[in-house]
DRENFI-238063 format. One record per residue: residue number from 1; residue in three letters; x, y, z of N, C-alpha, C, CB in turn. Coordinates in Angstrom, 2 decimals. Glycine has a CB too. Example, Ala and Ser with C-alpha at 12.3 -4.5 7.8 and 13.67 -1.06 7.14 Angstrom:
<node i="1" aa="ALA" n_X="13.19" n_Y="-5.69" n_Z="7.80" ca_X="12.30" ca_Y="-4.50" ca_Z="7.80" c_X="13.20" c_Y="-3.30" c_Z="7.80" cb_X="11.31" cb_Y="-4.47" cb_Z="9.05"/>
<node i="2" aa="SER" n_X="12.85" n_Y="-2.25" n_Z="7.08" ca_X="13.67" ca_Y="-1.06" ca_Z="7.14" c_X="12.90" c_Y="0.03" c_Z="7.87" cb_X="14.08" cb_Y="-0.60" cb_Z="5.72"/>
% end
This chain:
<node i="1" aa="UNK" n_X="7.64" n_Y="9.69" n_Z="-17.46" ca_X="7.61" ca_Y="8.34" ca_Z="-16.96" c_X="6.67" c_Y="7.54" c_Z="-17.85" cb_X="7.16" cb_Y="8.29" cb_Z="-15.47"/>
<node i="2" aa="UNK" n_X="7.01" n_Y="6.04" n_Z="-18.42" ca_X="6.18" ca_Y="5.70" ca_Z="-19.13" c_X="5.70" c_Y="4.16" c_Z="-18.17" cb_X="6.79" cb_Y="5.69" cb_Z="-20.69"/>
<node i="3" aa="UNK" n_X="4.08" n_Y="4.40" n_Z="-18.11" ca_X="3.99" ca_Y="2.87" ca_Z="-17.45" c_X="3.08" c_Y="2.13" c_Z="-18.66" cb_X="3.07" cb_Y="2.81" cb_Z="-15.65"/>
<node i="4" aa="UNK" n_X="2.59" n_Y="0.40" n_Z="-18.14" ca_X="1.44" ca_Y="0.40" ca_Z="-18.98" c_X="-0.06" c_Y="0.79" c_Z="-18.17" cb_X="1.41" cb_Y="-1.11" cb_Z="-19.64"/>
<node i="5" aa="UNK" n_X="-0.97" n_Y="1.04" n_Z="-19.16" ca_X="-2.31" ca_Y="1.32" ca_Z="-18.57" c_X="-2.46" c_Y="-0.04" c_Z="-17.66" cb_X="-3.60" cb_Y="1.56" cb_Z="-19.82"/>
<node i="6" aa="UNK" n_X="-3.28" n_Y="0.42" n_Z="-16.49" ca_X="-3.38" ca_Y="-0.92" ca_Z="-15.62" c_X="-4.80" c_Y="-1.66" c_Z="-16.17" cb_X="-3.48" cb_Y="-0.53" cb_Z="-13.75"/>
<node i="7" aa="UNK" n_X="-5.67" n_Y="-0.71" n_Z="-16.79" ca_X="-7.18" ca_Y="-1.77" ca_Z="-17.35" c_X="-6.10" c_Y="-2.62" c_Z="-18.49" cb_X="-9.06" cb_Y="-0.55" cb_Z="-18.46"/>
<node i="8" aa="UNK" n_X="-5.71" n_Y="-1.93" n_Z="-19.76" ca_X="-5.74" ca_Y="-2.68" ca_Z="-21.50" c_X="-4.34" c_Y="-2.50" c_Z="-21.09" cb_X="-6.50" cb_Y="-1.79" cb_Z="-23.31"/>
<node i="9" aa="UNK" n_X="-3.25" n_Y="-2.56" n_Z="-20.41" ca_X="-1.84" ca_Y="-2.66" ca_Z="-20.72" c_X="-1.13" c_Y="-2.02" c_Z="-21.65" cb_X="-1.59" cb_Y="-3.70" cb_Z="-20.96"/>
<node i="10" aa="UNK" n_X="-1.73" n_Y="-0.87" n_Z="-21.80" ca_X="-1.05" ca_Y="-0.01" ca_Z="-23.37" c_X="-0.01" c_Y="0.45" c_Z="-22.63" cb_X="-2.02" cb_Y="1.49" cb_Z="-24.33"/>
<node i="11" aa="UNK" n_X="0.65" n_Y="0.99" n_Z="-23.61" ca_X="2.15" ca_Y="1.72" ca_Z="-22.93" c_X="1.26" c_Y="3.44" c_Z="-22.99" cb_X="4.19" cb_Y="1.50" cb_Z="-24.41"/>
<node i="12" aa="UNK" n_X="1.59" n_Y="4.28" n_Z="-21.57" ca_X="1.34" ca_Y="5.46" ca_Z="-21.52" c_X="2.52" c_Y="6.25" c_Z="-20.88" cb_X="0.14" cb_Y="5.57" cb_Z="-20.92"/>
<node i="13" aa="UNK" n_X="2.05" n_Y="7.54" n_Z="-20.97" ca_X="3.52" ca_Y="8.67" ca_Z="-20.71" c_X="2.88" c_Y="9.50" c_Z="-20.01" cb_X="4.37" cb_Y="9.55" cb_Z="-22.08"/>
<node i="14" aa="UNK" n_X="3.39" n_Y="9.69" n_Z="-18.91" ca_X="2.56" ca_Y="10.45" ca_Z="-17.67" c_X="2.78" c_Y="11.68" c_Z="-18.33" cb_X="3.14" cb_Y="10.37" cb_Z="-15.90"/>
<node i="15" aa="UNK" n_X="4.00" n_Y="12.50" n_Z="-19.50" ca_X="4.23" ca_Y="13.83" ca_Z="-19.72" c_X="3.14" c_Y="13.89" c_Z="-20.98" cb_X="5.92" cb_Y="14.23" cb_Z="-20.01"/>
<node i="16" aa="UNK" n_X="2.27" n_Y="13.10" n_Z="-21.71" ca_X="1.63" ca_Y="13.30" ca_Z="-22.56" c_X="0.13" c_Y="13.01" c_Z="-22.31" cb_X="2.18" cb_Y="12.73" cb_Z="-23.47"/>
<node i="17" aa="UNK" n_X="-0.05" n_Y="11.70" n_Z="-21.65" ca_X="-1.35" ca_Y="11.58" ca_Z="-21.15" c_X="-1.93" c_Y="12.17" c_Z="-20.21" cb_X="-1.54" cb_Y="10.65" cb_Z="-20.90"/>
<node i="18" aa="UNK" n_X="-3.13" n_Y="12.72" n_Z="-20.56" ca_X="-4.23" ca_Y="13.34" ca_Z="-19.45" c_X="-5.00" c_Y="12.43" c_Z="-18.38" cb_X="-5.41" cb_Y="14.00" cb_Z="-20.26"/>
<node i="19" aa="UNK" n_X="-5.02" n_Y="11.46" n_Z="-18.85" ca_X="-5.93" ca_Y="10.49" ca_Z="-17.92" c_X="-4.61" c_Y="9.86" c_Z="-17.40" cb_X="-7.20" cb_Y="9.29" cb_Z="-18.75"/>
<node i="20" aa="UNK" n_X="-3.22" n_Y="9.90" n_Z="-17.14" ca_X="-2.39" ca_Y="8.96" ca_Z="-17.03" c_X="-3.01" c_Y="9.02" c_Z="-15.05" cb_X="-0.51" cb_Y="9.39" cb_Z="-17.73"/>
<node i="21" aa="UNK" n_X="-2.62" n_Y="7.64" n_Z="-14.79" ca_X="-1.70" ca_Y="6.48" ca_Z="-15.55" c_X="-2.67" c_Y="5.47" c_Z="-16.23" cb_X="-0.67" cb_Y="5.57" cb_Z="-14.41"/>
<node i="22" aa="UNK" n_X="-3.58" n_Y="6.34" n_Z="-16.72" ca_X="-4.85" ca_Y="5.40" ca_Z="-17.40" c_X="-4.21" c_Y="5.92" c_Z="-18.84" cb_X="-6.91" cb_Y="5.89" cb_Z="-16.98"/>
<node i="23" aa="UNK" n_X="-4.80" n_Y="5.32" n_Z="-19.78" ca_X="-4.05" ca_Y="5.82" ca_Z="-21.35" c_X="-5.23" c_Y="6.44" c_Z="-21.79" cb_X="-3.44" cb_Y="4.49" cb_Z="-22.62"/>
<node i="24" aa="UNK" n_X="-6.85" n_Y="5.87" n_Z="-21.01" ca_X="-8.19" ca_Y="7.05" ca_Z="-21.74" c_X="-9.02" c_Y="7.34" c_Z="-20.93" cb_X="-9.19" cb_Y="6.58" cb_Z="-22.94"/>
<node i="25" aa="UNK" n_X="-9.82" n_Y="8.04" n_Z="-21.12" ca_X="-11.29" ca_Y="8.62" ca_Z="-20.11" c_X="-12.00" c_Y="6.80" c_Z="-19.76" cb_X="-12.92" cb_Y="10.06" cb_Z="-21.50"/>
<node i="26" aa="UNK" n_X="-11.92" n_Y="6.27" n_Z="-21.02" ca_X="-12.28" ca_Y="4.80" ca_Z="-20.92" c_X="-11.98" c_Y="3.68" c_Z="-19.65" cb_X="-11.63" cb_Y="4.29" cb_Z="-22.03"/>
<node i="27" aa="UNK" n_X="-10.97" n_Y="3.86" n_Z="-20.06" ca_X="-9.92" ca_Y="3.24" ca_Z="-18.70" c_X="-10.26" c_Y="3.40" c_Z="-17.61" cb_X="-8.62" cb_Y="3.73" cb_Z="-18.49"/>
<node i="28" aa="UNK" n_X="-9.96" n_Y="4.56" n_Z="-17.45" ca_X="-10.23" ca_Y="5.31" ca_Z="-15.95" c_X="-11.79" c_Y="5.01" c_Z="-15.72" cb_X="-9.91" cb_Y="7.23" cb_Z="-15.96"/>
<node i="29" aa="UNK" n_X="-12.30" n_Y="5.44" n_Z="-16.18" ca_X="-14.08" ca_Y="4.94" ca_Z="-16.21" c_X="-14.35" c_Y="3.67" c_Z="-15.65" cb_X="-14.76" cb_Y="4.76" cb_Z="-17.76"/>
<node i="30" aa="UNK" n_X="-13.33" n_Y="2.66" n_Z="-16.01" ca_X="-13.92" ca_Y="1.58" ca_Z="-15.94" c_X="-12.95" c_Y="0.77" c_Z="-14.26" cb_X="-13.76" cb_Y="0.79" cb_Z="-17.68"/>
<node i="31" aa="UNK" n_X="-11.97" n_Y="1.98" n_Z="-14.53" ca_X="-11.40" ca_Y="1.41" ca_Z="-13.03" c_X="-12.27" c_Y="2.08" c_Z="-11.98" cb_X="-9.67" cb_Y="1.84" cb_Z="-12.67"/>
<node i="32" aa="UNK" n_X="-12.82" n_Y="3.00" n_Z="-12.09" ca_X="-13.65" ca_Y="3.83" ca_Z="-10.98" c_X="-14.85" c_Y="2.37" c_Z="-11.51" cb_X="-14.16" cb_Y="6.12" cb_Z="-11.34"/>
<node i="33" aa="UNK" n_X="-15.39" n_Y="1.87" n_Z="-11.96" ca_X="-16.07" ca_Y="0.93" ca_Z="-11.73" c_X="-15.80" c_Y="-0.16" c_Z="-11.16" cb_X="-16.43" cb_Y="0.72" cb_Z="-12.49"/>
<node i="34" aa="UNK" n_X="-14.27" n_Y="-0.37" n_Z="-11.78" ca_X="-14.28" ca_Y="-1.81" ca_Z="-10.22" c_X="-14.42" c_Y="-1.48" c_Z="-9.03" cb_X="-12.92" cb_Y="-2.69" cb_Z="-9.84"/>
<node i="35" aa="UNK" n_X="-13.45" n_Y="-0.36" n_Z="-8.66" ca_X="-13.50" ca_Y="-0.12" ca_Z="-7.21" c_X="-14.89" c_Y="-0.06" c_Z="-7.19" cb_X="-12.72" cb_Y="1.16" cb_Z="-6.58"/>
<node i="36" aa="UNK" n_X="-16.00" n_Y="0.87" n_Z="-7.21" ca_X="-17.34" ca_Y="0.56" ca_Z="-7.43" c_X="-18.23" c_Y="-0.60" c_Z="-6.79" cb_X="-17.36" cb_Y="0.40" cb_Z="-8.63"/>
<node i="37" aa="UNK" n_X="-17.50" n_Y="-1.72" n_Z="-7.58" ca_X="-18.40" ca_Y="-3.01" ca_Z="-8.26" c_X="-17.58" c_Y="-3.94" c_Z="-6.64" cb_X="-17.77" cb_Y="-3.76" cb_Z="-10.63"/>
<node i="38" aa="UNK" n_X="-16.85" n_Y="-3.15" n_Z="-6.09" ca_X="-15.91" ca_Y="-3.92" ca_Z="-5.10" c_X="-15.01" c_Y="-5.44" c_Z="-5.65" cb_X="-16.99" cb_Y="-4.36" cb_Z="-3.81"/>
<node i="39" aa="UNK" n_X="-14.68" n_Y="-4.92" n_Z="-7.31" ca_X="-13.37" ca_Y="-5.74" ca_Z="-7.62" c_X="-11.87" c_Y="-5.72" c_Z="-6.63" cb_X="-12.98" cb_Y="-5.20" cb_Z="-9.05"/>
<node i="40" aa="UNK" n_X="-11.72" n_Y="-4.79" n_Z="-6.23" ca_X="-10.24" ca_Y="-4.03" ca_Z="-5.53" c_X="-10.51" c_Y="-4.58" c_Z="-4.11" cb_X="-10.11" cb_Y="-1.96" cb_Z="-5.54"/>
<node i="41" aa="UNK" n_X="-9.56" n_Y="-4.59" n_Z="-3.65" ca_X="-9.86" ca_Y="-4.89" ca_Z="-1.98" c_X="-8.85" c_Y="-3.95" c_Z="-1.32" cb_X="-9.55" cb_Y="-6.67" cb_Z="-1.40"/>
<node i="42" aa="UNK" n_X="-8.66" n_Y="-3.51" n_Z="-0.48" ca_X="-7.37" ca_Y="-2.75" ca_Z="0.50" c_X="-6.93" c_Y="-3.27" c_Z="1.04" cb_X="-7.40" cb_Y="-1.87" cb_Z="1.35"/>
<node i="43" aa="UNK" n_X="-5.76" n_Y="-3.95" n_Z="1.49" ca_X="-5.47" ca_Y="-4.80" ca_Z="2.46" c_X="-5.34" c_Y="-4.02" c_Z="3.66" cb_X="-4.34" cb_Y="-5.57" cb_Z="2.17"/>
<node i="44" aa="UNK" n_X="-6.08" n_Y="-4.88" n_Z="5.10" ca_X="-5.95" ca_Y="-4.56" ca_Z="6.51" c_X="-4.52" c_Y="-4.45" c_Z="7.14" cb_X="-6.69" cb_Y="-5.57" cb_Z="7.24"/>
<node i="45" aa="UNK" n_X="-4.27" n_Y="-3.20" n_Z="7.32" ca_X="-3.06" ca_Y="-3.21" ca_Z="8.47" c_X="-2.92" c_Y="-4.32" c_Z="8.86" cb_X="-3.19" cb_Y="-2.45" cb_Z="9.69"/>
<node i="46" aa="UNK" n_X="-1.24" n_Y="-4.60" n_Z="9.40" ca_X="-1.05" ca_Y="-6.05" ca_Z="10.06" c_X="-1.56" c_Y="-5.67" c_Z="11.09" cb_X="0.35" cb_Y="-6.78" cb_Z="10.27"/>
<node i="47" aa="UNK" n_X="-1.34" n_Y="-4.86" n_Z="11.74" ca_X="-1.25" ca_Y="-4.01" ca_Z="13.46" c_X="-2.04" c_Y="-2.99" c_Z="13.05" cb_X="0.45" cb_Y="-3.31" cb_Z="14.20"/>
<node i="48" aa="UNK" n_X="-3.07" n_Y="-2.59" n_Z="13.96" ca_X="-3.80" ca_Y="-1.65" ca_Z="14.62" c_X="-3.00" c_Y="-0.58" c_Z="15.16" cb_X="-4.54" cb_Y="-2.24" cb_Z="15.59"/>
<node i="49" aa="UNK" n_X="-2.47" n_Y="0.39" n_Z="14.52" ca_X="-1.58" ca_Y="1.14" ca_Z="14.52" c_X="-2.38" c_Y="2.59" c_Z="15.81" cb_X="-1.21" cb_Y="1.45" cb_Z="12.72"/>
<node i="50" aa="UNK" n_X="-3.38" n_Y="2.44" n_Z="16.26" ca_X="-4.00" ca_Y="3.34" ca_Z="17.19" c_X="-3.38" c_Y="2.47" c_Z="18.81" cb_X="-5.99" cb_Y="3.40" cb_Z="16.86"/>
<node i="51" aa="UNK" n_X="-2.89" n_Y="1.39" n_Z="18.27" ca_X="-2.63" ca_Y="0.78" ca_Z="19.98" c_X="-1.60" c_Y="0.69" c_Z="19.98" cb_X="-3.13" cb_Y="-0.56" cb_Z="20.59"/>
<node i="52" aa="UNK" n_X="-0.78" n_Y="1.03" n_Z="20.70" ca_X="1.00" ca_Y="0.63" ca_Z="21.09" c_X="1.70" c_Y="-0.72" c_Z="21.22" cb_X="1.36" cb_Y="1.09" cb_Z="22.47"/>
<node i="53" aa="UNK" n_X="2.88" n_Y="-1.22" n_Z="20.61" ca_X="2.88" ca_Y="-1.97" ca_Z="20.05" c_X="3.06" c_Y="-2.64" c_Z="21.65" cb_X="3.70" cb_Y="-1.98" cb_Z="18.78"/>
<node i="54" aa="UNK" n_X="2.43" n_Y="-3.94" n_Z="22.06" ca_X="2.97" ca_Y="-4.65" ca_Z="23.15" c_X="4.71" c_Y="-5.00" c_Z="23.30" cb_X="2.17" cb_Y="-5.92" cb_Z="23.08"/>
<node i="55" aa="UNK" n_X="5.05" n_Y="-5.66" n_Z="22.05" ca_X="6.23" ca_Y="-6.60" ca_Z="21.83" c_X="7.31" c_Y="-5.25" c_Z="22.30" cb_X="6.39" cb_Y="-7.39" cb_Z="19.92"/>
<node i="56" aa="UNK" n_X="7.15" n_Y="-4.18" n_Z="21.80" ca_X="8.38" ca_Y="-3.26" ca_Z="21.03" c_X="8.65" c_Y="-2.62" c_Z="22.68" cb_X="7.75" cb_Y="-1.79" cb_Z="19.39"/>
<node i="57" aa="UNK" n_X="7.23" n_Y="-2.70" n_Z="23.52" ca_X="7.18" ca_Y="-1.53" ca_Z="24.84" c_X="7.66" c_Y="-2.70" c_Z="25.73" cb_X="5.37" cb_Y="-0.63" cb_Z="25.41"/>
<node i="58" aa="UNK" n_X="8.00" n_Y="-4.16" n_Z="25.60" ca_X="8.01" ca_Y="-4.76" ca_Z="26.81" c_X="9.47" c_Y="-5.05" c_Z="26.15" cb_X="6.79" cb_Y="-5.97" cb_Z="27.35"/>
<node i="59" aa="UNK" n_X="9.90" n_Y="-4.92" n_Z="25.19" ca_X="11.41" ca_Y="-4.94" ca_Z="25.10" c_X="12.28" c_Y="-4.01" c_Z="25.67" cb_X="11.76" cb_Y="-4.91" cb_Z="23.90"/>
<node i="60" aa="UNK" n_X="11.28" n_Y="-2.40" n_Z="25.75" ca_X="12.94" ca_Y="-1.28" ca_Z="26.42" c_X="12.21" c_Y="-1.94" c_Z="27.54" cb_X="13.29" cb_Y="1.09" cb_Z="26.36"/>
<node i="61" aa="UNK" n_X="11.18" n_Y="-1.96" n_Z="28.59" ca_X="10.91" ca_Y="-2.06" ca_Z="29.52" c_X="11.66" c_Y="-3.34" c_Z="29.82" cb_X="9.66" cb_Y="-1.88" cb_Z="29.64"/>
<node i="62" aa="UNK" n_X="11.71" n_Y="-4.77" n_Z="29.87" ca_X="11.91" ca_Y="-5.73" ca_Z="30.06" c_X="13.12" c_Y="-6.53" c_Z="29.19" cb_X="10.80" cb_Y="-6.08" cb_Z="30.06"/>
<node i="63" aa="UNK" n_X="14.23" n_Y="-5.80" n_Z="29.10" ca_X="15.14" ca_Y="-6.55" ca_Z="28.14" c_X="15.33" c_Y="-7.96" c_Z="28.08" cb_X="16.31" cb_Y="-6.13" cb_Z="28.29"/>
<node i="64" aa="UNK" n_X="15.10" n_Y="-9.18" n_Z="27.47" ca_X="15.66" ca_Y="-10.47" ca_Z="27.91" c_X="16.97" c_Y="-10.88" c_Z="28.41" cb_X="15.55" cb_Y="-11.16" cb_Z="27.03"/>
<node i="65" aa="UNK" n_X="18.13" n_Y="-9.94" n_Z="27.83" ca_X="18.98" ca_Y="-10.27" ca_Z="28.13" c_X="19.48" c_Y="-8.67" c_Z="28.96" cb_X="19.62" cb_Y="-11.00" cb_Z="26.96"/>
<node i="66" aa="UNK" n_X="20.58" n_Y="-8.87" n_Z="29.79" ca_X="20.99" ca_Y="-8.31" ca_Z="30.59" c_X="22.64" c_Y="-8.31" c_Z="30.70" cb_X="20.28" cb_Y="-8.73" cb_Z="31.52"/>
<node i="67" aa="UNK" n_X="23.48" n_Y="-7.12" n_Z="30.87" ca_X="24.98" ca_Y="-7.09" ca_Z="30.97" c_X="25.42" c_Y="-7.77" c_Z="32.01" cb_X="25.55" cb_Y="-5.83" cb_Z="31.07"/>
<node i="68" aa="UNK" n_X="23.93" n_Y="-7.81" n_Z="32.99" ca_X="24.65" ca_Y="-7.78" ca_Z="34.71" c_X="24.16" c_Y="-9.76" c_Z="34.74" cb_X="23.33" cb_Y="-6.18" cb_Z="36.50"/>
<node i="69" aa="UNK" n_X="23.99" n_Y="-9.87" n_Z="33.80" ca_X="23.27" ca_Y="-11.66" ca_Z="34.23" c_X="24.57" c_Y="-12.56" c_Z="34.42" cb_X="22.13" cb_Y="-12.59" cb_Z="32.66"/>
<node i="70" aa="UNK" n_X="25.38" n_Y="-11.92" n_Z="33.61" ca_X="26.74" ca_Y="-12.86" ca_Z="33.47" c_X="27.14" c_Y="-12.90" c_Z="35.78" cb_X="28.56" cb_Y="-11.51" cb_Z="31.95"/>
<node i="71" aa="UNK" n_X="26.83" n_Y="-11.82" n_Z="35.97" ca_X="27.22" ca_Y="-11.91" ca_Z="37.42" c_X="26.70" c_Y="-13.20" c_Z="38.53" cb_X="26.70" cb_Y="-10.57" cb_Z="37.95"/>
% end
């Protein structure tokens, strides 16, 4: 697989490079420093995935619509 390095944009080859998907010890060095330096951020879950979803449990429970409404 060939990507570019994500620090210098070189073209690298995951079957030849050792540091891939960095292209050097350099690279990599310096990305373990942003994360570090708190360049990187993680983005927050949309949803709090430890709590059940309200919307999804009050839909089987509470359908809006109904076969029998037409009656």
């Amino acid at each position: 697989m060939k990507l570019k390095c994500p620090i210098c944009k070189q073209p690298v080859d995951s079957e030849t490079a050792a540091n891939f998907p960095f292209c050097s010890e350099r690279c990599r060095e310096r990305d373990l420093g942003n994360w570090a330096m708190e360049k990187y951020k993680v983005a927050a879950p949309a949803m709090d995935e430890s709590e059940p979803e309200e919307a999804e449990t009050d839909e089987r429970t509470h359908p809006e619509s109904s076969e029998n409404d037409d009656e």
